[in-house]
N, C-alpha and C positions, 0 to 999 in steps of 0.2 A: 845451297841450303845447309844451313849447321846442324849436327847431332845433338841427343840428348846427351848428356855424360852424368853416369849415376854411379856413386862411389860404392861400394858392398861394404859390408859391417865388418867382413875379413881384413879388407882393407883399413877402416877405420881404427879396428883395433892393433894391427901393425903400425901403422903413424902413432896414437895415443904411446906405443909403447916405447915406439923409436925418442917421441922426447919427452915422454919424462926420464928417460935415461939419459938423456943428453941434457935435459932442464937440472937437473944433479949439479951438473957441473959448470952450469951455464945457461942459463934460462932464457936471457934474450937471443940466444943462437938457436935454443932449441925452438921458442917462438918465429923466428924468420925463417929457418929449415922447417916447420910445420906448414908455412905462409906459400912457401916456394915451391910443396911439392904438389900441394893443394891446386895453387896458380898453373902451374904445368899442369895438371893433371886435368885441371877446366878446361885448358888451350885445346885439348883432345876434340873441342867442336866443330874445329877445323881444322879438313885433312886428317885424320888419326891412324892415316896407314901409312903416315911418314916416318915412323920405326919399324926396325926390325924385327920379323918374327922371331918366335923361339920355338929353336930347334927340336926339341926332345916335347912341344907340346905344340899341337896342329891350333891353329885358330887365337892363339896366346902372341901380344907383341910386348914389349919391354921397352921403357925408356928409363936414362940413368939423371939424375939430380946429386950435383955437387961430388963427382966421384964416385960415391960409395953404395949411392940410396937407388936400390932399383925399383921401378911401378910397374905391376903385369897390367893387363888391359885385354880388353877381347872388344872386335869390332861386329855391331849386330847390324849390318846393310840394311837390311829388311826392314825393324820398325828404327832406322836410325838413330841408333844407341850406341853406346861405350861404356859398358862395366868395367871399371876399376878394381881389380880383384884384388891384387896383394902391394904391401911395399916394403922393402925388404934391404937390411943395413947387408952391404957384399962383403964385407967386412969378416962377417960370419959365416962358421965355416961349411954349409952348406945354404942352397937356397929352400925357400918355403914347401910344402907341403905340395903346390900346385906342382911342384917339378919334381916331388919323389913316387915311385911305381907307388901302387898302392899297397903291396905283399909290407910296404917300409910304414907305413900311414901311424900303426900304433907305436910302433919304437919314434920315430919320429914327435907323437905328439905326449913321449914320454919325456924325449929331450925337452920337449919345449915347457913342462911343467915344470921341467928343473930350471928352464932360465927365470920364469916366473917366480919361482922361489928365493933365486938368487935376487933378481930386481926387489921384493920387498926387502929384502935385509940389506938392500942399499938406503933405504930409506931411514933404519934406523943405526946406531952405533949398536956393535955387537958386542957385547958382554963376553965373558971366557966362555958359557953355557950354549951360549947363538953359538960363538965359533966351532965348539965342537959337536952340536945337531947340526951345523951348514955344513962339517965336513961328514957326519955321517950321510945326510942327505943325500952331498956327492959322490959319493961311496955307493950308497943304495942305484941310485938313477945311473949311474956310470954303469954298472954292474946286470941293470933290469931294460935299459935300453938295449941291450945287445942280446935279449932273453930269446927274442921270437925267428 
């Protein structure tokens, strides 16, 4: 009997963010690495305790797509289900939220407001003005992530 597999909005908005950053530079790539992790991430119906747990978080397993791209997941036995919690470019220099203590939670999702920042002003060309509020920004958030 196959699982339900229900993607979380965490999740969704990790993938959304993975390509449009990658749709930048590459649109059909970012469109087939969206298709693929999606596709894996359904397979999860069958059998989904065929990855690895992870270590540092009890009940959490992980599978990798194309290298770089890692998917959390949690398997619910009971009403047979698989949340897909996160997905996550390894690339980057730490993993998601789901794998930092929580004492780290706000510096952590002070980092992540500054990557948000940075990803719109990929969108547009930056003028001399963009460049130097981007680099104050990085300045500020470099300096306010390390506060607590």
């Amino acid at each position: 009997m196959d699982f339900q597999v229900i993607f979380k909005d965490t999740f969704l908005a990790d993938l959304e963010r993975i390509v449009r950053l990658i749709a930048v530079h590459n649109p059909a790539a970012a469109h087939k690495l969206g298709d693929l992790i999606v596709q894996t991430g359904e397979s999860l119906s069958f059998f989904p305790e065929r990855h690895p747990r992870v270590r540092q978080r009890p009940g959490v397993r992980r599978f990798i797509v194309k290298k770089h791209f890692k998917v959390f997941y949690r398997v619910l036995p009971e009403s047979r289900t698989v949340e897909v919690l996160r997905c996550w470019d390894g690339r980057r220099e730490s993993d998601p939220i789901l794998l930092v203590p929580s004492s780290f939670q706000l510096s952590a999702f002070r980092i992540s407001v500054f990557d948000f920042v940075i990803s719109a002003f990929q969108f547009f060309r930056m003028s001399a003005f963009d460049f130097k509020f981007h680099r104050a920004a990085f300045q500020f958030f470099r300096m306010s992530a390390f506060a607590f």
